[in-house]
VMD Tcl script that draws the C-alpha trace (Angstrom):
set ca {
  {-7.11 19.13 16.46}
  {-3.29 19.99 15.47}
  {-0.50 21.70 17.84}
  {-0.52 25.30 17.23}
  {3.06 25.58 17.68}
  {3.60 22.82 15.64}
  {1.50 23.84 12.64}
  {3.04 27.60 12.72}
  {6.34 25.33 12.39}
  {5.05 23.28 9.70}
  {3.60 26.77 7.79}
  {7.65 27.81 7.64}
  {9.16 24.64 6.41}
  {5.73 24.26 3.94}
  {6.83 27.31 2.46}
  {10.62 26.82 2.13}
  {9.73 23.44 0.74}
  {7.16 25.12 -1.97}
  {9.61 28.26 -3.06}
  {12.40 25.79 -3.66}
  {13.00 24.60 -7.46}
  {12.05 20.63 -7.67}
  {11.03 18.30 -10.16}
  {7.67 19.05 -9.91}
  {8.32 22.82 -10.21}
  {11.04 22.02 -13.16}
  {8.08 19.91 -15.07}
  {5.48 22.96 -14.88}
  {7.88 25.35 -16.19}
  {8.81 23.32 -19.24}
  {5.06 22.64 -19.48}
  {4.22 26.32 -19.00}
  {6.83 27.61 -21.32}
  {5.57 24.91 -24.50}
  {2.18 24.95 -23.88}
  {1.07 28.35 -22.80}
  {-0.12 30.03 -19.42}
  {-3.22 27.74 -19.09}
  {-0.92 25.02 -19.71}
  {1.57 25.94 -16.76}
  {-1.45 26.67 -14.65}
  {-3.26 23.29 -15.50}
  {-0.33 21.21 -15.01}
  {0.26 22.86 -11.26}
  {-3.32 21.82 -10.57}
  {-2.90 18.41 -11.67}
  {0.64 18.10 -9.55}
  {-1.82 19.45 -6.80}
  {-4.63 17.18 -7.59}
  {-1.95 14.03 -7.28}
  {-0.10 15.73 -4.13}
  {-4.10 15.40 -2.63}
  {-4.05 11.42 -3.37}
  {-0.40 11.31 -1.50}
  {-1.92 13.09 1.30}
  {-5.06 10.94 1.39}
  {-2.70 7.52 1.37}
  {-0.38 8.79 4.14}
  {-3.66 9.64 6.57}
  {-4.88 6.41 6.07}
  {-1.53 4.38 6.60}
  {-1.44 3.04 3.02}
  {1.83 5.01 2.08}
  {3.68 2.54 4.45}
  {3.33 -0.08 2.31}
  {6.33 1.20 0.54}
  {8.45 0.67 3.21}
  {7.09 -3.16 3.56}
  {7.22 -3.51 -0.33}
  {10.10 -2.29 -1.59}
  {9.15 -4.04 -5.34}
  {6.08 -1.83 -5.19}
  {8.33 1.52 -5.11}
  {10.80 0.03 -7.75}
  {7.33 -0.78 -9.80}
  {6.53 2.73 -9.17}
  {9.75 4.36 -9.92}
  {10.60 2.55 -13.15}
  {7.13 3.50 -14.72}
  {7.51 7.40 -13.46}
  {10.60 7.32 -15.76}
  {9.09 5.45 -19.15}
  {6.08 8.27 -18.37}
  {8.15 10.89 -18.43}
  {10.11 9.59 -21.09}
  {7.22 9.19 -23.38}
  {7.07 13.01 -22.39}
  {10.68 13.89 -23.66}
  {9.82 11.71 -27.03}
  {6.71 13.70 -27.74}
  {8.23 17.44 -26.97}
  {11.31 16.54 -29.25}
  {9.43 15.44 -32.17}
  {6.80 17.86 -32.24}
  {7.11 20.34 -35.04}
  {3.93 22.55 -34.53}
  {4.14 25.78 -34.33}
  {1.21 28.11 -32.41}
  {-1.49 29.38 -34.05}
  {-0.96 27.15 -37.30}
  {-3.61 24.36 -36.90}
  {-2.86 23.28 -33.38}
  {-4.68 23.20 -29.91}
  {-2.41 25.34 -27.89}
  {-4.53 27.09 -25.21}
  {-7.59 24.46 -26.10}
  {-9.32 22.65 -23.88}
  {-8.01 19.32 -25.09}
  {-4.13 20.96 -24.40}
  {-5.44 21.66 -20.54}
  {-6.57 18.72 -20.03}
  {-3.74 17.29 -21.55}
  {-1.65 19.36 -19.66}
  {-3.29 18.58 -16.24}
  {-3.65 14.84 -16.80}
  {0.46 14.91 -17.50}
  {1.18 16.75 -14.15}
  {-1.29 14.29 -11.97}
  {0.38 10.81 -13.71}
  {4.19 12.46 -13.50}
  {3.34 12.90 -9.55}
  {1.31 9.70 -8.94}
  {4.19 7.72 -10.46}
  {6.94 9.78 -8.23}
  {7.18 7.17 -5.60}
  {9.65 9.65 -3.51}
  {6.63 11.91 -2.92}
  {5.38 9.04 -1.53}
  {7.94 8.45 0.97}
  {8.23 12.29 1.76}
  {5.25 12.56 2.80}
  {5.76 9.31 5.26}
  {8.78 11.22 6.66}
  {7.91 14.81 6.28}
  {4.02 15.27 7.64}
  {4.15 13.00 10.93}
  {6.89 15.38 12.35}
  {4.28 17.94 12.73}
  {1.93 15.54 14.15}
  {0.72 15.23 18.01}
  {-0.34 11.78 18.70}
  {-1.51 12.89 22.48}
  {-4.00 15.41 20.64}
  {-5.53 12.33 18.83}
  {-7.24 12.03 15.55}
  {-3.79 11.40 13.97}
  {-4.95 11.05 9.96}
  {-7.06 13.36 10.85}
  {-3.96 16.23 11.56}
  {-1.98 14.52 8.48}
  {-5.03 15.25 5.97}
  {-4.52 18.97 7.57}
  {-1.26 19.32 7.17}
  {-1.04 17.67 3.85}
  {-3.71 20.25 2.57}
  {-2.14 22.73 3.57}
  {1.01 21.74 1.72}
  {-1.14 21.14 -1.83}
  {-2.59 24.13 -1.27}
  {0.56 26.64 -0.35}
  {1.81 23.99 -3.70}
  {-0.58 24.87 -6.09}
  {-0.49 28.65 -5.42}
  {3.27 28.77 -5.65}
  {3.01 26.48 -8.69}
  {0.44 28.02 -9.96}
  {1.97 31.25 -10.76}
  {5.24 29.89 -11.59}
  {3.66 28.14 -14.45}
  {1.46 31.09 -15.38}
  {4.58 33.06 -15.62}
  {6.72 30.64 -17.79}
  {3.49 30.43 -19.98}
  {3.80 34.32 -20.44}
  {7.02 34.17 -21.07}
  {7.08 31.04 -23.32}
  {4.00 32.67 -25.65}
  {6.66 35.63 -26.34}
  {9.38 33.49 -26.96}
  {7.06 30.91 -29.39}
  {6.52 33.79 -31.75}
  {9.61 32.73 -33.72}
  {8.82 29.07 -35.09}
  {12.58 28.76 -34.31}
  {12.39 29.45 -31.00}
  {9.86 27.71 -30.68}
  {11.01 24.60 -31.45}
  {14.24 25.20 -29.19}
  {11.53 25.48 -26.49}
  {10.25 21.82 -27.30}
  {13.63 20.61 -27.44}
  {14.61 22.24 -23.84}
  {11.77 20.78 -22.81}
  {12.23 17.35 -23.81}
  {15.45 17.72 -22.53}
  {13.75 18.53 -19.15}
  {11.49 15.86 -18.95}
  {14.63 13.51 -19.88}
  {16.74 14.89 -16.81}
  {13.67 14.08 -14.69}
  {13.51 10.34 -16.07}
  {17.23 9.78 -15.66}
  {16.91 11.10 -11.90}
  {13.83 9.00 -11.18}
  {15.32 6.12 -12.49}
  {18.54 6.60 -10.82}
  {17.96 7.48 -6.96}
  {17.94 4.64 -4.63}
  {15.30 5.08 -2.51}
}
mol new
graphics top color blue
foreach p $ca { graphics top sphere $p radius 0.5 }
foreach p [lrange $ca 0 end-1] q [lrange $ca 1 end] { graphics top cylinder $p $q radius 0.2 }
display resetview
């Protein structure tokens, strides 16, 4: 169904595109290093989970409508930013401190955790538009079964994603549970990290498209 050559092409720039630090990677490191390993882990899954949606749209053509709708991406982009936003508001203003009372490492924090990875990459409208630009290069339309050789490639991307992301954010969650031990440090870490998710807004909100 796909070009050999082609996909052995795609594997290299996948990779080089999954090893290098981006928004989504920046937003499961903070994540990992407040919440925990879990936390970093969960969040990667749910930046996965969403990169599966993109990947889904762009197979079956509805990704395009970006390009025909340009109020539909500014839509997008503009509530990306509030989201993460909200984010920044939350990490700066909380005062908890691990193992005193909260839910660190609960099941409530990973879902919490996932849920904030999937929305911060559902409302990235630029992942959106990558994936119009990036995937059909690797495509052979003489092979046929076109969304069916996006839906590979784009799989192939989330996963290669997740297990990059994965174990970035498992690592900053090791690290981060170290650092936490000092309720000082700790709330440095929420204030880096709200400082994080407000560099991400202010990007988001600033790129033209």
């Amino acid at each position: 169904m796909v070009d050999m050559s082609l996909y052995a092409a795609f594997l290299v720039a996948a990779f080089a595109l999954c090893v290098t630090p981006g928004p989504d990677m920046m937003f499961i490191v903070a994540t990992g290093g407040r919440g925990g390993p879990a936390a970093g882990v969960m969040a990667a899954f749910g930046v996965a989970c969403a990169m599966f949606v993109h990947t889904v749209a762009a197979a079956l053509g509805l990704s395009a409508l970006f390009h025909t709708l340009p109020t539909l991406y500014h839509v997008l982009r503009w509530a990306g930013a509030a989201y993460l936003l909200h984010l920044a508001v939350k990490a700066f203003r909380d005062r908890s401190v691990p193992g005193e009372g909260g839910d660190t490492g609960g099941e409530a924090s990973m879902r919490r955790a996932f849920w904030q990875g999937a929305v911060t990459n559902l409302l990235n409208p630029k992942v959106i538009l990558f994936n119009v630009a990036f995937l059909p290069q690797f495509v052979d339309p003489s092979l046929g079964h076109v969304p069916g050789q996006l839906l590979l490639l784009g799989t192939t991307l989330v996963v290669m994603g997740f297990l990059w992301d994965g174990s970035v954010g498992l690592l900053s969650g090791r690290l981060g549970n170290v650092l936490r031990r000092s309720a000082r440090v700790n709330r440095w870490m929420n204030i880096a990290s709200g400082t994080v998710f407000t560099g991400l807004a202010v990007r988001l909100a600033a790129s033209p498209k």
